[in-house]
PDB file of N, CA, C and O in Angstrom:
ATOM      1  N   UNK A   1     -10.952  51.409  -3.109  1.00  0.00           N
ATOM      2  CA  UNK A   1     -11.387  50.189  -2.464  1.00  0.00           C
ATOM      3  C   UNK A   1     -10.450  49.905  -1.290  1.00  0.00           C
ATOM      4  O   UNK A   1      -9.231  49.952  -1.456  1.00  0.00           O
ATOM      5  N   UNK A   2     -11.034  49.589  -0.020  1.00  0.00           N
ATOM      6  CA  UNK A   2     -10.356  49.236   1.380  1.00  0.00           C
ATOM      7  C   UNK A   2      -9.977  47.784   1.088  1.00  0.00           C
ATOM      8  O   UNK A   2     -10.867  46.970   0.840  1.00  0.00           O
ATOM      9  N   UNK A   3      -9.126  47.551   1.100  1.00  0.00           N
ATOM     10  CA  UNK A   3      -8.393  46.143   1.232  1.00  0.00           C
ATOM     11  C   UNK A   3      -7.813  45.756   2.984  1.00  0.00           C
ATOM     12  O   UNK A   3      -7.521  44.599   3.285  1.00  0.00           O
ATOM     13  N   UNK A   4      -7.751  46.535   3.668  1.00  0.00           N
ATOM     14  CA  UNK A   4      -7.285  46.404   5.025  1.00  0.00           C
ATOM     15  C   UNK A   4      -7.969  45.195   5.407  1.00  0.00           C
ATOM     16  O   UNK A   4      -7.241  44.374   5.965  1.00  0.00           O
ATOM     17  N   UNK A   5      -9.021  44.910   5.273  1.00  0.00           N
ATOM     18  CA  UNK A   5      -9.945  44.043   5.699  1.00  0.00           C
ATOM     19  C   UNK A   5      -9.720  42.197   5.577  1.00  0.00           C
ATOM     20  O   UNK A   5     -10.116  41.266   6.278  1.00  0.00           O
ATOM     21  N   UNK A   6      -8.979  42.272   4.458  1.00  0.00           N
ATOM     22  CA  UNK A   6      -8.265  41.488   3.701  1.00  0.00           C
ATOM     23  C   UNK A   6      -7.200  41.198   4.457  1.00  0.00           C
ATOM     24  O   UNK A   6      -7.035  40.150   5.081  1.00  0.00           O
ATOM     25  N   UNK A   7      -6.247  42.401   4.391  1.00  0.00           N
ATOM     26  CA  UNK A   7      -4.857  41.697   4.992  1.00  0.00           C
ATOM     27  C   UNK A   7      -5.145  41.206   6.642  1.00  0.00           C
ATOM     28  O   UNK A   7      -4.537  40.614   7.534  1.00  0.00           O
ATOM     29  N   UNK A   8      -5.834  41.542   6.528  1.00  0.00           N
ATOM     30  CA  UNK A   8      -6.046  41.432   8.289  1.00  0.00           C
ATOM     31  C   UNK A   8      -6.992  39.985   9.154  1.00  0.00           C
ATOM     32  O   UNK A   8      -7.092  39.576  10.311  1.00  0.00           O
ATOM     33  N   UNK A   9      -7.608  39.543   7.627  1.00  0.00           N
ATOM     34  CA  UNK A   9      -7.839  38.018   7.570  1.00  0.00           C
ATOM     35  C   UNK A   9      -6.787  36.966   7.274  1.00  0.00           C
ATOM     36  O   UNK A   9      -6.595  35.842   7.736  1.00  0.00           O
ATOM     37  N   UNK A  10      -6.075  37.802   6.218  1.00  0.00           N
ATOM     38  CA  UNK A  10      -5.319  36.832   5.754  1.00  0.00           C
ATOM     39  C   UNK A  10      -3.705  36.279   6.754  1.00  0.00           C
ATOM     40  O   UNK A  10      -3.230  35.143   6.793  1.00  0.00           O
ATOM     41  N   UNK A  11      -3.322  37.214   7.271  1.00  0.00           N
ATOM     42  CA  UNK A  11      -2.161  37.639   8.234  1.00  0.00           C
ATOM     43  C   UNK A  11      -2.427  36.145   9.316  1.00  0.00           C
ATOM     44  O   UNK A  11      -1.609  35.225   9.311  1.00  0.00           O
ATOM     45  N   UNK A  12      -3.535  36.127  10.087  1.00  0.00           N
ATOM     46  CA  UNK A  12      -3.868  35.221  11.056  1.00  0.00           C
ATOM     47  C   UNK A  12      -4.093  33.760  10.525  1.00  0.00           C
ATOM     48  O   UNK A  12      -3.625  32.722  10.992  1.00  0.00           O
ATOM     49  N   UNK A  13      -4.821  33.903   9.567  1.00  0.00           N
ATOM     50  CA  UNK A  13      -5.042  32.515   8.816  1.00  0.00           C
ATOM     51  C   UNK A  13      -3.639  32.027   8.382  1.00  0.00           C
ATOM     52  O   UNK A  13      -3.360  30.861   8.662  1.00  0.00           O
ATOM     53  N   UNK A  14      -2.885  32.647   7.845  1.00  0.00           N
ATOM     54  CA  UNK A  14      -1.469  32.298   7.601  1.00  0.00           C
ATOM     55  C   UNK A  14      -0.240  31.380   9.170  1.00  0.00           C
ATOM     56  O   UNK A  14       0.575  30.469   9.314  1.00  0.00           O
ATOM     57  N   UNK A  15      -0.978  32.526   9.997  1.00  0.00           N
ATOM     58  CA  UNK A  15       0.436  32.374  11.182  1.00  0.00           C
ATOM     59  C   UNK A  15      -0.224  30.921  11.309  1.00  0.00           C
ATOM     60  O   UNK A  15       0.460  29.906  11.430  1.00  0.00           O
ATOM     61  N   UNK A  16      -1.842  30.924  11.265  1.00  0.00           N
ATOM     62  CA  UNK A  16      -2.331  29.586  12.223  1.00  0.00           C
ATOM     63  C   UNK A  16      -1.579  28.288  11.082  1.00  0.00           C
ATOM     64  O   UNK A  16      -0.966  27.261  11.372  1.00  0.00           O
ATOM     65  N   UNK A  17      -1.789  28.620  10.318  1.00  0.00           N
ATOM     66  CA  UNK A  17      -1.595  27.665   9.182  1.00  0.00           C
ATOM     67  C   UNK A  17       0.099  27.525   9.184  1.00  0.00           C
ATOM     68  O   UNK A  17       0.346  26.698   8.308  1.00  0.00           O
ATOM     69  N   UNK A  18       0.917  27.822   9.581  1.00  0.00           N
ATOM     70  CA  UNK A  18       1.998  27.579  10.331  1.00  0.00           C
ATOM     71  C   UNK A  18       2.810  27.044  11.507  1.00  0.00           C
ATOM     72  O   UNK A  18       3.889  26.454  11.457  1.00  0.00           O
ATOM     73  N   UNK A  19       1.963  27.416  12.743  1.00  0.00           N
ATOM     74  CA  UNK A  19       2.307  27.279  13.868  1.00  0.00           C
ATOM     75  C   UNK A  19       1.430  25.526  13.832  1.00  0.00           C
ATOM     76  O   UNK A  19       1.731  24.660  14.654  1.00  0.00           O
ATOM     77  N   UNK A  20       0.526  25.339  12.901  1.00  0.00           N
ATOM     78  CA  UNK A  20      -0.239  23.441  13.035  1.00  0.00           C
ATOM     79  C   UNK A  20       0.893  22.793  11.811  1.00  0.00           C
ATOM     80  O   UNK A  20       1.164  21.592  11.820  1.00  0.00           O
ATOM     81  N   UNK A  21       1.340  23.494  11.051  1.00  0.00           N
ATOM     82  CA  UNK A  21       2.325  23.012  10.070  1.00  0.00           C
ATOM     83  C   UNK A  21       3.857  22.658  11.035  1.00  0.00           C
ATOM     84  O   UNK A  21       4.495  21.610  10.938  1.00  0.00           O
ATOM     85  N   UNK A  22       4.190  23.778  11.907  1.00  0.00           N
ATOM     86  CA  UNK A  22       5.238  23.648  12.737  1.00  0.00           C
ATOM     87  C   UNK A  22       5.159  22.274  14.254  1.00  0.00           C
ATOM     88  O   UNK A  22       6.099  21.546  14.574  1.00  0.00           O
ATOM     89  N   UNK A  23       3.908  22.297  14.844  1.00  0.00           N
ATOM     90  CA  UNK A  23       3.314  21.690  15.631  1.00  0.00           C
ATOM     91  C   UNK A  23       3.628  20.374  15.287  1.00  0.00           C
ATOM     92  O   UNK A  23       4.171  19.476  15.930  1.00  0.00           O
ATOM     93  N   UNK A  24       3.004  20.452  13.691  1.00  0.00           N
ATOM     94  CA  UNK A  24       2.563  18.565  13.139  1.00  0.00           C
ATOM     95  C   UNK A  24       4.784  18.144  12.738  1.00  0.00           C
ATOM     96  O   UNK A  24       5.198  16.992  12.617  1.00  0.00           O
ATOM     97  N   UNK A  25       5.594  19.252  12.645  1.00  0.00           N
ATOM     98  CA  UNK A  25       7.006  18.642  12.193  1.00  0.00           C
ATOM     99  C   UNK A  25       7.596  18.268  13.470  1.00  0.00           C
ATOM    100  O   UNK A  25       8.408  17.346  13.549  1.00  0.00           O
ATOM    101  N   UNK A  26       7.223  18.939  14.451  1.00  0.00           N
ATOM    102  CA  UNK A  26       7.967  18.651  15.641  1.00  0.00           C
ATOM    103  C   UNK A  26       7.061  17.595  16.795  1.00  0.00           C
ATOM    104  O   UNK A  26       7.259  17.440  18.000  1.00  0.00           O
ATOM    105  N   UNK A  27       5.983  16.948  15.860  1.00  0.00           N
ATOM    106  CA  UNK A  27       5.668  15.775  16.896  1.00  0.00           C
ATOM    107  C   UNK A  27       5.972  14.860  15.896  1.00  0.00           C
ATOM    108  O   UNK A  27       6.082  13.727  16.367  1.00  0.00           O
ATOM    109  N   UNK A  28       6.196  14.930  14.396  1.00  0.00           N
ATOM    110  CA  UNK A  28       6.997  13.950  14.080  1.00  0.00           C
ATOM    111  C   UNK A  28       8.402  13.565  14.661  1.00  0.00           C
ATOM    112  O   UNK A  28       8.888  12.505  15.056  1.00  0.00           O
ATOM    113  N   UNK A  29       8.670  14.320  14.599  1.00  0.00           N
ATOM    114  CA  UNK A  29      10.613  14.459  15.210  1.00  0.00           C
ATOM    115  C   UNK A  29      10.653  13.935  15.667  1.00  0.00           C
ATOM    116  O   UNK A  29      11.352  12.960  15.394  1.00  0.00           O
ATOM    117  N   UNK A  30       9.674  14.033  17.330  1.00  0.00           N
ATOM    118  CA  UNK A  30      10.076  13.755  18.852  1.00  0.00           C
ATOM    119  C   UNK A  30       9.516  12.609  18.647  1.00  0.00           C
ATOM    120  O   UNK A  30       9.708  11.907  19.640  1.00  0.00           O
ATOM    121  N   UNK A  31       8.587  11.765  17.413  1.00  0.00           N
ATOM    122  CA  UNK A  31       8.231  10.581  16.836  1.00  0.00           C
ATOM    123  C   UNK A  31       7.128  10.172  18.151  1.00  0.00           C
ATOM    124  O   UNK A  31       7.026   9.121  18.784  1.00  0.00           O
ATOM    125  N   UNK A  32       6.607  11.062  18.225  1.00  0.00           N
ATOM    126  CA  UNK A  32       4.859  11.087  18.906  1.00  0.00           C
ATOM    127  C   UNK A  32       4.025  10.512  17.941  1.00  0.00           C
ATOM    128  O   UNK A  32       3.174   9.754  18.406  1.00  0.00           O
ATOM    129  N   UNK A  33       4.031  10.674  16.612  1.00  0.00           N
ATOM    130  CA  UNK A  33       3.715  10.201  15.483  1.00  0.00           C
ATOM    131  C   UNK A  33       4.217   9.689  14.317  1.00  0.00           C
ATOM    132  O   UNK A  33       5.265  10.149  13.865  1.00  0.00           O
ATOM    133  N   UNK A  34       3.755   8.997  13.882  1.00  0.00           N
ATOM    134  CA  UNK A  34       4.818   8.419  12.605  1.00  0.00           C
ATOM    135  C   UNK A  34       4.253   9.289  11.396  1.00  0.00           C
ATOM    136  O   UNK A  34       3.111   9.729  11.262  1.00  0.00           O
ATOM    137  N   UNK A  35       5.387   9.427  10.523  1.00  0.00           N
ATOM    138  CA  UNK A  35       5.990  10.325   9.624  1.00  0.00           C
ATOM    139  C   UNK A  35       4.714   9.308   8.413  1.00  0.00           C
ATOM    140  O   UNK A  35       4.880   8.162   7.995  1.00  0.00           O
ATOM    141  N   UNK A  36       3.516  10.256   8.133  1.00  0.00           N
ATOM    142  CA  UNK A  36       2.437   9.984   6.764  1.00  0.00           C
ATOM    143  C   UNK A  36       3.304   9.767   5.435  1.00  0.00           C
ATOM    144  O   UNK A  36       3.046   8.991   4.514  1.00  0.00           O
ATOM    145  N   UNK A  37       4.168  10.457   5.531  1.00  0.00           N
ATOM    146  CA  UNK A  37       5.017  10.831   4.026  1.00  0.00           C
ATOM    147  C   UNK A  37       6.028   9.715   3.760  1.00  0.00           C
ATOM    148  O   UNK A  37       6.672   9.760   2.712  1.00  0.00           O
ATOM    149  N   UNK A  38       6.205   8.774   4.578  1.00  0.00           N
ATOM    150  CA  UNK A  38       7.123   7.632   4.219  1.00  0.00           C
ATOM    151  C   UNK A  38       6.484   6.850   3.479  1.00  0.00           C
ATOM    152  O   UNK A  38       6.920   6.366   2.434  1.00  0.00           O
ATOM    153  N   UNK A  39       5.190   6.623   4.049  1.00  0.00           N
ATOM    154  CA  UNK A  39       4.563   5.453   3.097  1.00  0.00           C
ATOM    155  C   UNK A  39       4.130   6.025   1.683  1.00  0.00           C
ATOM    156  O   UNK A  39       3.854   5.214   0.799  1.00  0.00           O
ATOM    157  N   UNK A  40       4.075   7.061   1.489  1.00  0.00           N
ATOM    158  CA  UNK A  40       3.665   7.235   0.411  1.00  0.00           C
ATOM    159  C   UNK A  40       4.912   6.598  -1.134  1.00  0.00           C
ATOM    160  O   UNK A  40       6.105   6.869  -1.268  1.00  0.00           O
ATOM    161  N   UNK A  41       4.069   5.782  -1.995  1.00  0.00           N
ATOM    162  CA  UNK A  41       4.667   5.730  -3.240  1.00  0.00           C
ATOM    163  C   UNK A  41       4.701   6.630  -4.345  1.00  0.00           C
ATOM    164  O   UNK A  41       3.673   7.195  -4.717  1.00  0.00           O
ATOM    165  N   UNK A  42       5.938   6.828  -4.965  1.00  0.00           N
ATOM    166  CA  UNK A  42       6.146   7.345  -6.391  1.00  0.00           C
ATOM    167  C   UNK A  42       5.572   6.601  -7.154  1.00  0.00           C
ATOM    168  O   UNK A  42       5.525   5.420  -6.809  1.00  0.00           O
ATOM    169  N   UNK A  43       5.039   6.923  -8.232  1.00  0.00           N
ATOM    170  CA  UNK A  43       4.416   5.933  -9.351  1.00  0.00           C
ATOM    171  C   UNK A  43       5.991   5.999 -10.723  1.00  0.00           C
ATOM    172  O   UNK A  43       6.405   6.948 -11.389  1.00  0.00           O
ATOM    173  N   UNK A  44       6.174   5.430 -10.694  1.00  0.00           N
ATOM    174  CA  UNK A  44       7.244   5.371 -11.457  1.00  0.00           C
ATOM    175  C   UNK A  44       8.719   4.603 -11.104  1.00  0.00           C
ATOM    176  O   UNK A  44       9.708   4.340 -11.788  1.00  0.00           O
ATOM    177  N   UNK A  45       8.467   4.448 -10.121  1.00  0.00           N
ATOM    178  CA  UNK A  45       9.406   3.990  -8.857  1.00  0.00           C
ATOM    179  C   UNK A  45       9.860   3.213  -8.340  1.00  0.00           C
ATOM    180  O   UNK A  45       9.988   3.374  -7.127  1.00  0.00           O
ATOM    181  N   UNK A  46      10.355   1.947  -8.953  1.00  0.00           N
ATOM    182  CA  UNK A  46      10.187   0.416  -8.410  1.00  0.00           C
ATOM    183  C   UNK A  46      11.100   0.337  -7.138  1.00  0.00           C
ATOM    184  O   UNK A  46      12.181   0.908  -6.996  1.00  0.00           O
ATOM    185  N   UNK A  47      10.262  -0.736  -5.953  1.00  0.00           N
ATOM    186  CA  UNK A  47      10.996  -1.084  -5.152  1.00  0.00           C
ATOM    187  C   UNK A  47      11.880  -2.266  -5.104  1.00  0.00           C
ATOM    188  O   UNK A  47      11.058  -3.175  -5.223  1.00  0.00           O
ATOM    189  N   UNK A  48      12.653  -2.638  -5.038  1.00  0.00           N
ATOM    190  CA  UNK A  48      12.991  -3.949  -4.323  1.00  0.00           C
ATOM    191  C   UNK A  48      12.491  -4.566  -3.708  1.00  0.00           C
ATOM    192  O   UNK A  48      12.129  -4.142  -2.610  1.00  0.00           O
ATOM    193  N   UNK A  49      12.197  -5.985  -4.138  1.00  0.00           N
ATOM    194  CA  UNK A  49      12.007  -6.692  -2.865  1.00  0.00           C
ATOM    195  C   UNK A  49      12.981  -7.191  -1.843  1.00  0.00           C
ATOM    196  O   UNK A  49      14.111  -7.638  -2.040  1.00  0.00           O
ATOM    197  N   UNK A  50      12.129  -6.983  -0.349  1.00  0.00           N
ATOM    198  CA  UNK A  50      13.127  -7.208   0.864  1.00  0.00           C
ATOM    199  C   UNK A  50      13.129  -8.732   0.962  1.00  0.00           C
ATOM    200  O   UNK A  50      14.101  -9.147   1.594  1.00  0.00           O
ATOM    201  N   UNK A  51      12.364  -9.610   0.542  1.00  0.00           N
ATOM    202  CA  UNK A  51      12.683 -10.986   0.486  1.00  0.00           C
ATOM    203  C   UNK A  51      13.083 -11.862  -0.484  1.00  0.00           C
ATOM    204  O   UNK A  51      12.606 -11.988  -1.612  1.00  0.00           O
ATOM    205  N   UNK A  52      14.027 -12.488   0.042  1.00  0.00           N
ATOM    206  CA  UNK A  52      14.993 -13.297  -1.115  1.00  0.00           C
ATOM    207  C   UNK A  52      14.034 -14.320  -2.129  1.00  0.00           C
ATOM    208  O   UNK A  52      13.366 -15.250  -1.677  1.00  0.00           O
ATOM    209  N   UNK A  53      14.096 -14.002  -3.402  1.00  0.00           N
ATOM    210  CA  UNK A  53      12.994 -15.207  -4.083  1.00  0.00           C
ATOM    211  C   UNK A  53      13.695 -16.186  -4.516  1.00  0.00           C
ATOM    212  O   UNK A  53      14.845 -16.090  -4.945  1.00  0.00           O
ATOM    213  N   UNK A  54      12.864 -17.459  -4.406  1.00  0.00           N
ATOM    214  CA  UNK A  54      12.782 -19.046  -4.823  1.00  0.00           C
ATOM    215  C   UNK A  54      12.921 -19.361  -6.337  1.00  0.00           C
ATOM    216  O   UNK A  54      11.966 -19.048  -7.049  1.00  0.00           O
ATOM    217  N   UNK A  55      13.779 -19.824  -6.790  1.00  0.00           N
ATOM    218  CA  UNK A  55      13.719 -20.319  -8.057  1.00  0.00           C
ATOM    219  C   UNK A  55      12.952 -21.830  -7.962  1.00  0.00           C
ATOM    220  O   UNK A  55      12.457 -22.059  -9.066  1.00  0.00           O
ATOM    221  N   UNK A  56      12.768 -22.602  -7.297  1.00  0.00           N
ATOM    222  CA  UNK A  56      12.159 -23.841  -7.396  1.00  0.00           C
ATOM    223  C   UNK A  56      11.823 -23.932  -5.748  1.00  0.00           C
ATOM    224  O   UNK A  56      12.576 -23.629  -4.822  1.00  0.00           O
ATOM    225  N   UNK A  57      10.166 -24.552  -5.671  1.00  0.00           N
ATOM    226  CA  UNK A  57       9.412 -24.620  -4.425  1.00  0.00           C
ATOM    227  C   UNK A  57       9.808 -26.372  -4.685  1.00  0.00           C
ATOM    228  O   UNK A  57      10.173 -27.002  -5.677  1.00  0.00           O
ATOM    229  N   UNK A  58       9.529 -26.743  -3.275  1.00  0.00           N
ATOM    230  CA  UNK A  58       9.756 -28.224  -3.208  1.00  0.00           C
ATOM    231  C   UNK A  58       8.644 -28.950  -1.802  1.00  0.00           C
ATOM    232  O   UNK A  58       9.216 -29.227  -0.747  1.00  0.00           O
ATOM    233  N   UNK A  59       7.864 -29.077  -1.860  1.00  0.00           N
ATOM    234  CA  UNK A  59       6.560 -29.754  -0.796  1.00  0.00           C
ATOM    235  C   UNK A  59       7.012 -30.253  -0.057  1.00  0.00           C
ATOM    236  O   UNK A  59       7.880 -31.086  -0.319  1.00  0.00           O
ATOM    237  N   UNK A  60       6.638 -29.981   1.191  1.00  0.00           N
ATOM    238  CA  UNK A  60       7.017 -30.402   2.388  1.00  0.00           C
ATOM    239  C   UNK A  60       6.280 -31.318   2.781  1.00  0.00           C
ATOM    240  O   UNK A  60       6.736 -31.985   3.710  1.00  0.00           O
ATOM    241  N   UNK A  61       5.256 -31.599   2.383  1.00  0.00           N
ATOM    242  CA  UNK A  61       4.170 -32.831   2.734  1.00  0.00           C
ATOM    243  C   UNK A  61       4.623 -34.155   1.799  1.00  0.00           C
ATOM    244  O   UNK A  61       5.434 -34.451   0.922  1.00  0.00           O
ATOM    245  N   UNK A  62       3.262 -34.893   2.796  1.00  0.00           N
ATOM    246  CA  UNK A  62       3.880 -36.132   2.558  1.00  0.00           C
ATOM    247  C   UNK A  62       2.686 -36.503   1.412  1.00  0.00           C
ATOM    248  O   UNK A  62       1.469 -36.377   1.540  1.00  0.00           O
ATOM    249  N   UNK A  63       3.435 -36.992   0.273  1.00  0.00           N
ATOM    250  CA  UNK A  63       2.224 -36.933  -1.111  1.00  0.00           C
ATOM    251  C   UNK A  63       1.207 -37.904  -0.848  1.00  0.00           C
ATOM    252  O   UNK A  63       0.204 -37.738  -1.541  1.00  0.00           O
ATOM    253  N   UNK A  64       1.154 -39.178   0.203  1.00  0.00           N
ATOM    254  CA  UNK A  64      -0.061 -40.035   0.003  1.00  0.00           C
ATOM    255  C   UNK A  64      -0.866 -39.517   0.764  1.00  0.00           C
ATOM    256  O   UNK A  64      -1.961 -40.075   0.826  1.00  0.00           O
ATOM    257  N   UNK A  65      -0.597 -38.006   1.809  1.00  0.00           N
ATOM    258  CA  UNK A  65      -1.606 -37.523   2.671  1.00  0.00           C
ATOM    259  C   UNK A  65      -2.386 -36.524   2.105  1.00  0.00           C
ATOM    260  O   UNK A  65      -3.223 -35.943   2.795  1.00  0.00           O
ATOM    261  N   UNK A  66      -2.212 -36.242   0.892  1.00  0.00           N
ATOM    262  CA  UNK A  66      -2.351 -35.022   0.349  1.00  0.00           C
ATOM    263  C   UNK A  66      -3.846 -34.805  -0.189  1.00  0.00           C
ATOM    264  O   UNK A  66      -4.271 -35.909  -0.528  1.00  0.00           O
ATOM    265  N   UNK A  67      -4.746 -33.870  -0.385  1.00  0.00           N
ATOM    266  CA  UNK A  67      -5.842 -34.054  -1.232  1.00  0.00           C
ATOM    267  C   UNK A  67      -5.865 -34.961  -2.472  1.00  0.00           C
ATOM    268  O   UNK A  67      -5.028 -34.908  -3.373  1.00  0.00           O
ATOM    269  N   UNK A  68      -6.955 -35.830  -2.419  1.00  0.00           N
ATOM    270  CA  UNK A  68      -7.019 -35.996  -3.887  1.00  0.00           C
ATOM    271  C   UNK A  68      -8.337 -35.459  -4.745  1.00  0.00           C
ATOM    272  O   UNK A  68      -9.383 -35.988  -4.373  1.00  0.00           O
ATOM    273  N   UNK A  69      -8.497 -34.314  -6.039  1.00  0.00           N
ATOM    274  CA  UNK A  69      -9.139 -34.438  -6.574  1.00  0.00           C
ATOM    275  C   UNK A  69      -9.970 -35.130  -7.606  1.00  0.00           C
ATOM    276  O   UNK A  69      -9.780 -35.508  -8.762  1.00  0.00           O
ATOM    277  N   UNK A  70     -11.674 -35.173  -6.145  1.00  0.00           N
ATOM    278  CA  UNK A  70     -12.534 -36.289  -6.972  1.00  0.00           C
ATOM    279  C   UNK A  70     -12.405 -36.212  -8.572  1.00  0.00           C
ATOM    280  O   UNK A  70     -12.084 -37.169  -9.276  1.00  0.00           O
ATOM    281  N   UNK A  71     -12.729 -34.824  -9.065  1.00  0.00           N
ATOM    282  CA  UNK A  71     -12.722 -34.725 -10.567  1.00  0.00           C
ATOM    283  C   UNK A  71     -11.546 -35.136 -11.541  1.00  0.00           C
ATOM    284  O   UNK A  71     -11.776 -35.328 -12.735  1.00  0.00           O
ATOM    285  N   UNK A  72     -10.445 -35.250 -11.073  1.00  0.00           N
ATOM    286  CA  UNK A  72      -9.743 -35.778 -12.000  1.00  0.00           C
ATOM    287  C   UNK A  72      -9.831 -36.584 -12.935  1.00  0.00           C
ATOM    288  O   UNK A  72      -9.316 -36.379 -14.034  1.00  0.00           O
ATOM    289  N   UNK A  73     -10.542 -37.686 -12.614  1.00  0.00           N
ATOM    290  CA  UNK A  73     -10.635 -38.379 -13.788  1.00  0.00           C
ATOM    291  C   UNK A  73     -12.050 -38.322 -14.548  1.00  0.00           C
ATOM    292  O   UNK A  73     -12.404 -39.224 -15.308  1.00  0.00           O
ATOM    293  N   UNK A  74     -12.940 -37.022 -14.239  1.00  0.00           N
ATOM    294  CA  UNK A  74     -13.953 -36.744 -14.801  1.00  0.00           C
ATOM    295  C   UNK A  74     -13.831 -36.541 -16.167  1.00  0.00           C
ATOM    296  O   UNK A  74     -12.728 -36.249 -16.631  1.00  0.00           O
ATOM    297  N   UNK A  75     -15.309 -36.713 -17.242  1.00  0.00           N
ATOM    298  CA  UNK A  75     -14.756 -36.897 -18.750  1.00  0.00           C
ATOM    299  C   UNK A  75     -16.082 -36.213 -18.813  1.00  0.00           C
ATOM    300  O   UNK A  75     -17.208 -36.443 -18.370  1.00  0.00           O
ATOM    301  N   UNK A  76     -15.571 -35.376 -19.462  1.00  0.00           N
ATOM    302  CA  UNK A  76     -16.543 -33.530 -19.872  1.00  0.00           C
ATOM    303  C   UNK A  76     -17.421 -34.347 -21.405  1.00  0.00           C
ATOM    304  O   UNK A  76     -16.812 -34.795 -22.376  1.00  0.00           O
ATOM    305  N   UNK A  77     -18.582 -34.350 -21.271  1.00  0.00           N
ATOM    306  CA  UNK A  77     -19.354 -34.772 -22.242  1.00  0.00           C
ATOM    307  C   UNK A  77     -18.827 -34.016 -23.979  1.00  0.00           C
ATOM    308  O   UNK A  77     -18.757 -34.359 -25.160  1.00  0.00           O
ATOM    309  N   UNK A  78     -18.582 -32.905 -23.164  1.00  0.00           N
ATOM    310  CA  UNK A  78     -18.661 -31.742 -24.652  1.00  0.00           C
ATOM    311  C   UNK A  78     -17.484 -32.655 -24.902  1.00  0.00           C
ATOM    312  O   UNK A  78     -17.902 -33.444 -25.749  1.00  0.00           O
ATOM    313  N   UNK A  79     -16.629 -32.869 -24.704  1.00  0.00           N
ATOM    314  CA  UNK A  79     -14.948 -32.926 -25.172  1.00  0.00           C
ATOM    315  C   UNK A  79     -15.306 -33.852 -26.436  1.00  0.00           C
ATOM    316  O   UNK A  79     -14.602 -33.713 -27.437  1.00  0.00           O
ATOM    317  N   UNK A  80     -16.209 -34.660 -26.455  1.00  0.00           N
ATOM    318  CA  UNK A  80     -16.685 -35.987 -27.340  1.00  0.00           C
ATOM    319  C   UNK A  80     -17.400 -34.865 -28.464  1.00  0.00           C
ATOM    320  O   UNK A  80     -17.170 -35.187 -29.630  1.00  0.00           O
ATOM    321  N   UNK A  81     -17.886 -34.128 -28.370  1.00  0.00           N
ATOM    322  CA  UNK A  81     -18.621 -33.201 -29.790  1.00  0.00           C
ATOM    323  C   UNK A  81     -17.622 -32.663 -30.248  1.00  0.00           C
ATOM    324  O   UNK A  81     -17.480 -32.895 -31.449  1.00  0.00           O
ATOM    325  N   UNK A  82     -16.711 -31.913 -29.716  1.00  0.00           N
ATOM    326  CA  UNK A  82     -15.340 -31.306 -29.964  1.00  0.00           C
ATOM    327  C   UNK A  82     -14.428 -32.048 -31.508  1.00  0.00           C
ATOM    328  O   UNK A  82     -13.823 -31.433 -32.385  1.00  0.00           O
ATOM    329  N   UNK A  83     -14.695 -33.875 -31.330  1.00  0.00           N
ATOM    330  CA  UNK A  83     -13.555 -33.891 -32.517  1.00  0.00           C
ATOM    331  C   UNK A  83     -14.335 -34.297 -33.386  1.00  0.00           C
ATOM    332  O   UNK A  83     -13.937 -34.484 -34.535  1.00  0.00           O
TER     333      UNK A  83
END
């Protein structure tokens, strides 16, 4: 069996598949493009968060301007079958 036929596909498909592999590292570099592989996440991996968190929020508004909900003092019929 001739296999020549073979190496002689495979040889070119290889270099090309190199020289776009080499192409795509060195327009990252020169940062023509941004680098796909940064954003990617590990699953297993926790990040940090970059912003400092709040133990207690405190309203900046002024409370008599604030929404008031109509329903609040609504009285749910069921609640009366309930006891």
């Amino acid at each position: 069996m001739n296999q020549k036929g073979v190496i002689h596909l495979a040889l070119p498909l290889i270099l090309l598949l190199f020289v776009a592999v080499l192409t795509f590292v060195v327009l990252i570099y020169f940062g023509i493009i941004k680098n796909p592989l940064k954003t990617l996440t590990v699953p297993g991996v926790k990040k940090e968060p970059t912003v400092s968190l709040q133990n207690q929020y405190q309203n900046p508004f002024d409370k008599s301007t604030q929404y008031v909900n109509p329903f609040a003092s609504y009285k749910n019929p069921f609640d009366a079958l309930k006891k």
